[in-house]
C-alpha positions in Angstrom: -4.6 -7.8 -23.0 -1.5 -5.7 -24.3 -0.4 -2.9 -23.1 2.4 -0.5 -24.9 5.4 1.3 -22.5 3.1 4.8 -22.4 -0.3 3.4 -20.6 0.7 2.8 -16.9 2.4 6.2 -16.6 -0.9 7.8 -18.0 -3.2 6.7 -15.5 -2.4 7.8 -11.7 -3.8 4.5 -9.7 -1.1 2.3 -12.1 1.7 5.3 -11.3 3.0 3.7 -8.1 4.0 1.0 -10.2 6.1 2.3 -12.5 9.4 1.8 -11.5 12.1 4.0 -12.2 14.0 2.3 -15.3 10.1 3.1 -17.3 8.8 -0.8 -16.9 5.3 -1.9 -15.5 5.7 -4.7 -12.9 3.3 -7.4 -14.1 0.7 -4.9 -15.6 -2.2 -6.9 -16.5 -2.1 -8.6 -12.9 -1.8 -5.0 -11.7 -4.6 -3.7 -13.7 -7.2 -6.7 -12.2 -5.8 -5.9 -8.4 -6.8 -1.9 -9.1 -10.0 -3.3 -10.0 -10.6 -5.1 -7.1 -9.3 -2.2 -4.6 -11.7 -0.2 -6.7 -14.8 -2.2 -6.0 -13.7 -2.1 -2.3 -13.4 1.3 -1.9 -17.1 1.3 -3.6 -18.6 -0.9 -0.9 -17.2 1.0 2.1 -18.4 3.6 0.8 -21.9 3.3 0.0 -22.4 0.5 2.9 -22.3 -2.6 0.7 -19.9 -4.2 2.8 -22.9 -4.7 5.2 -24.2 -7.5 2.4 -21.2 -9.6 3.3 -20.3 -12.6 5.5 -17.6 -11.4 6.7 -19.6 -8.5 8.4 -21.5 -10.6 10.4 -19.9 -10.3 13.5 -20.7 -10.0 17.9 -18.5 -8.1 20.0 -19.1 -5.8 23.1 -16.8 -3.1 21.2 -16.8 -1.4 18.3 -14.3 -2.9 16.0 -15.3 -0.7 12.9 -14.3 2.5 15.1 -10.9 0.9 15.7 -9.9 0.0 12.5 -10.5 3.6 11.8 -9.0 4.6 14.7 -5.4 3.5 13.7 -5.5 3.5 10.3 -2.5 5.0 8.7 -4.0 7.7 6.8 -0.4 9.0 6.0 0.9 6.0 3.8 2.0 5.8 0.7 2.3 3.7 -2.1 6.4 2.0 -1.6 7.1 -0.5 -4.9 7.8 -3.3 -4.9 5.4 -3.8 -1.9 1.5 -3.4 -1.1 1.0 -1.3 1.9 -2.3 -2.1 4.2 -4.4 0.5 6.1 -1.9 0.6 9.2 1.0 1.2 6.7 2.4 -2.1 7.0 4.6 -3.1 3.5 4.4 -6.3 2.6 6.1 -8.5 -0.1 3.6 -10.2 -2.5 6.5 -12.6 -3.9 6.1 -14.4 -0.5 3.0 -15.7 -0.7 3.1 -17.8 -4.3 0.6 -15.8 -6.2 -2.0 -15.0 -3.5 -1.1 -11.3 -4.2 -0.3 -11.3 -7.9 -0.5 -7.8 -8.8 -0.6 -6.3 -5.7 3.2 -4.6 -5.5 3.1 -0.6 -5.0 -0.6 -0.7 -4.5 -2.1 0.7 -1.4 -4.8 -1.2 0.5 -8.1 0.6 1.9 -9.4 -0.3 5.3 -10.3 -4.1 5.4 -13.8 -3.7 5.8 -15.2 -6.2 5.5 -12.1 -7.6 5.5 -9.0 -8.1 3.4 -6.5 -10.6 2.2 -5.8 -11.4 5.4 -8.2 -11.1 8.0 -12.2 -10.0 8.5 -13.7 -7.1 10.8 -13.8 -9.2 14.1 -10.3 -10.4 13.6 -9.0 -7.2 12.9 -10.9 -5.4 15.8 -10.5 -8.3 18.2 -6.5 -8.0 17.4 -5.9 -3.9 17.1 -8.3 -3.8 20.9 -5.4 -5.2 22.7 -3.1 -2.7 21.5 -5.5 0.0 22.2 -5.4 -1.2 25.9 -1.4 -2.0 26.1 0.2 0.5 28.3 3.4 1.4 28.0 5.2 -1.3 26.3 2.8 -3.6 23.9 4.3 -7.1 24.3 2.8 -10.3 22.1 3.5 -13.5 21.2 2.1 -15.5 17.8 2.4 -18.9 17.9 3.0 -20.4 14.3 4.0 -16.5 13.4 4.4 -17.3 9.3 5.6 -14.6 7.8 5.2 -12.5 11.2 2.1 -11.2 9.8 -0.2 -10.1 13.0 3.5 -9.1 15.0 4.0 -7.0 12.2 0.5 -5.1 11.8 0.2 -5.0 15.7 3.8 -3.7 16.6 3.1 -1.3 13.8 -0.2 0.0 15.2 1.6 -0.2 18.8 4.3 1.7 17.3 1.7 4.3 16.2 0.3 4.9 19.6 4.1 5.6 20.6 4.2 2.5 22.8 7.6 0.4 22.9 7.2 -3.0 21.4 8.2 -6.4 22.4 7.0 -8.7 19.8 7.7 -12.8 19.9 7.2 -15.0 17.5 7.6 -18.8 17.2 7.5 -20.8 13.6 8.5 -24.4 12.4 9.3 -23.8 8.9 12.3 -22.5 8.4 12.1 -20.1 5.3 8.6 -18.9 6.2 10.9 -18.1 9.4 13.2 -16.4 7.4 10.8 -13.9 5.3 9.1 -13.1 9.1 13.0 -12.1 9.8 12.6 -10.1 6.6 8.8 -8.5 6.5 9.9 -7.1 9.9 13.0 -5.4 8.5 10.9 -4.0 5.9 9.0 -2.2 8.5 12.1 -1.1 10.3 11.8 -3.1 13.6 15.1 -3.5 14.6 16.7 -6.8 17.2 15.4 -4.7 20.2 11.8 -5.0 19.0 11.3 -8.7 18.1 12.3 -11.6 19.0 11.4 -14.6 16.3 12.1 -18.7 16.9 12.4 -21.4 15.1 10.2 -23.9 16.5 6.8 -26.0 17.9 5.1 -24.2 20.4 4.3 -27.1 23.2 3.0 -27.4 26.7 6.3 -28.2 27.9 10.0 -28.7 26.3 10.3 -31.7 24.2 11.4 -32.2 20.8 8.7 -32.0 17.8 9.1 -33.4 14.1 8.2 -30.6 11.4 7.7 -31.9 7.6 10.0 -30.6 5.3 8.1 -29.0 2.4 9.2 -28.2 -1.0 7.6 -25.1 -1.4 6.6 -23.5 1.6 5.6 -20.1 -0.4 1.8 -22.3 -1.2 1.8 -24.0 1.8 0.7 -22.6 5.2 -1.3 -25.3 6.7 1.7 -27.9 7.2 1.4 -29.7 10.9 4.1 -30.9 13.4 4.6 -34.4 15.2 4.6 -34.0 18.6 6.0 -36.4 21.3 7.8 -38.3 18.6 9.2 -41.6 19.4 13.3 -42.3 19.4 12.5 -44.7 16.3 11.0 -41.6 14.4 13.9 -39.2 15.6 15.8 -41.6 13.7 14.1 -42.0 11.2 13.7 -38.7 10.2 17.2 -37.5 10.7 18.3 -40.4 8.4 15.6 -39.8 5.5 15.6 -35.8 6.1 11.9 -35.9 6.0 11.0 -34.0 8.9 13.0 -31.3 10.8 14.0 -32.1 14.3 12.6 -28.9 15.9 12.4 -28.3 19.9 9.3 -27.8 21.2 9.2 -24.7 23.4 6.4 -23.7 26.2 4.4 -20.6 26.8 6.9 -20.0 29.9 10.1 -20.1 28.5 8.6 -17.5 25.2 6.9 -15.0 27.3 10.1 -15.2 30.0 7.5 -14.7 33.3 6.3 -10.8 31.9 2.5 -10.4 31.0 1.2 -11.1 27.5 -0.9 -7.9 26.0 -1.9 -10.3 23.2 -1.7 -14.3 22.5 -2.3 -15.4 18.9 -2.2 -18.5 18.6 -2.9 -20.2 14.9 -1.0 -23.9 15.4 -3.0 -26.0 12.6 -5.9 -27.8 14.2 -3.8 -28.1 17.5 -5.5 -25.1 19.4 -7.9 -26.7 21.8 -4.8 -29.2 22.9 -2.7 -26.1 23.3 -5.1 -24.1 25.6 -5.7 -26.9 27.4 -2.2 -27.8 28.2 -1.5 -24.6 28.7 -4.4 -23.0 30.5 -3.3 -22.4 33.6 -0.1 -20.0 31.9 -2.4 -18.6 30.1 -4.2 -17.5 33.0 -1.6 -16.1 34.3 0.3 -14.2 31.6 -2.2 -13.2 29.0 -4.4 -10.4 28.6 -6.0 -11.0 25.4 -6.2 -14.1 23.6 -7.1 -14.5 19.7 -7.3 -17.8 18.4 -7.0 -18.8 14.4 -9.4 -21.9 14.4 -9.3 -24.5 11.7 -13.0 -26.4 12.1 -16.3 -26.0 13.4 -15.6 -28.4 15.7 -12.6 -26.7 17.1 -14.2 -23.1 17.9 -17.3 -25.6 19.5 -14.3 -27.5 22.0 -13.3 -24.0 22.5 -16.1 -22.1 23.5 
């Protein structure tokens, strides 16, 4: 499909990505992203969403009137990034071609879901900032690219509540864009605070793989408990980080826990477990990330 220097300008959904030296960023991938917002937009709006499995749902709320509730209806389209329905901006470059074509495009409400998360998720996550009083305080465990600090701080933020978001992650450069995505969004060192590291039932030491391109791959697992021989083993062979491993205690610092997202790569149930009676104690809300049937079943 071509495209000559005239055609992006002339259509107002391809506008936003026209950047100011008269160049289209990407514009077929752009072109098949409009298409797909498009067909969104279509089934919110005549109920079609409903057909999906991602609208199959139970919950003693209504997570469809929250999403509305604190969507941004205010936001704008800010190149090179895709804004969501809470006005978060995100960089598509950090996710390895997940979002090709999605830079200046604005998302529409993530029903039935999104990119990123379903209804339930979404509703389940933006309830405990509807409760938060005050000061919205959170901690993701295995925070990525600080993606649910991020949208939640920013719907906190919205409410006009103070934020105290904390975030713990083993890779280091998905680490590093998290310290990034929430510049982006204008949190500054007061809001957040973001660690490198394995989130652990009590301090340790944990061994993290080093991954060649972290961009494709979310999903990578740490060694915990490692023996001295592996220690040594990795620091000699630089195949594993040597990461500490850090408990709900000492990230949380004694103050209650609006929210508790924990997303830790088929390590959940062991997590809870360990950590149950903490959890007890500090959090208010917890929303898990599950990785297999069998885990949600241990779970529930």
């Amino acid at each position: 499909m071509a495209f000559d220097n005239d055609f992006a300008p002339r259509i107002p959904r391809l506008r936003k990505v026209w950047d100011e030296g008269g160049e289209v960023i990407d514009p077929e991938a752009v072109l098949q992203h409009e298409i797909r917002t498009l067909k969104e937009e279509i089934a919110i709006k005549h109920g079609q969403w409903r057909l999906s499995p991602l609208a199959h749902y139970d919950a003693s709320f209504d997570p469809l009137e929250l999403i509305r509730k604190f969507e941004n209806k205010d936001r704008t389209s800010h190149p090179p990034y895709l804004t969501n329905f809470l006005g978060v901006r995100i960089d598509p470059d950090m996710f390895g071609g997940i979002l090709a074509g999605a830079k200046g495009t604005v998302e529409p409400l993530p029903i039935p879901g999104n990119w990123h998360a379903d209804i339930a998720e979404w509703g389940a996550a933006l309830l405990a900032v509807d409760e938060a009083q005050g000061v919205f305080r959170m901690v993701e465990l295995g925070c990525g690219w600080a993606c649910w600090l991020v949208n939640l701080g920013s719907a906190a933020r919205g409410r006009g509540l103070s934020v105290e978001l904390i975030g713990i992650e083993a890779d280091g450069q998905h680490l590093s864009t998290a310290f990034a995505t929430m510049a982006i969004n204008g949190f500054g060192p007061g809001d957040f605070q973001l660690t490198r590291g394995v989130a652990a039932p009590y301090n340790g030491k944990a061994l993290f793989p080093n991954v060649d391109r972290p961009a494709e791959f979310w999903d990578t697992s740490p060694i915990f408990d490692p023996t001295d021989e592996q220690i040594r083993a990795a620091a000699q062979t630089r195949s594993h980080d040597i990461l500490p491993a850090i408990p709900l205690t000492d990230l949380c610092k004694g103050k209650p826990i609006d929210l508790l997202h924990v997303d830790i790569q088929g390590r959940e149930v062991d997590f809870v477990e360990q950590n149950f009676e903490e959890i007890r104690r500090f959090v208010k809300r917890l929303l898990i990330g599950t990785h297999s049937r069998p885990i949600e079943g241990r779970l529930m």
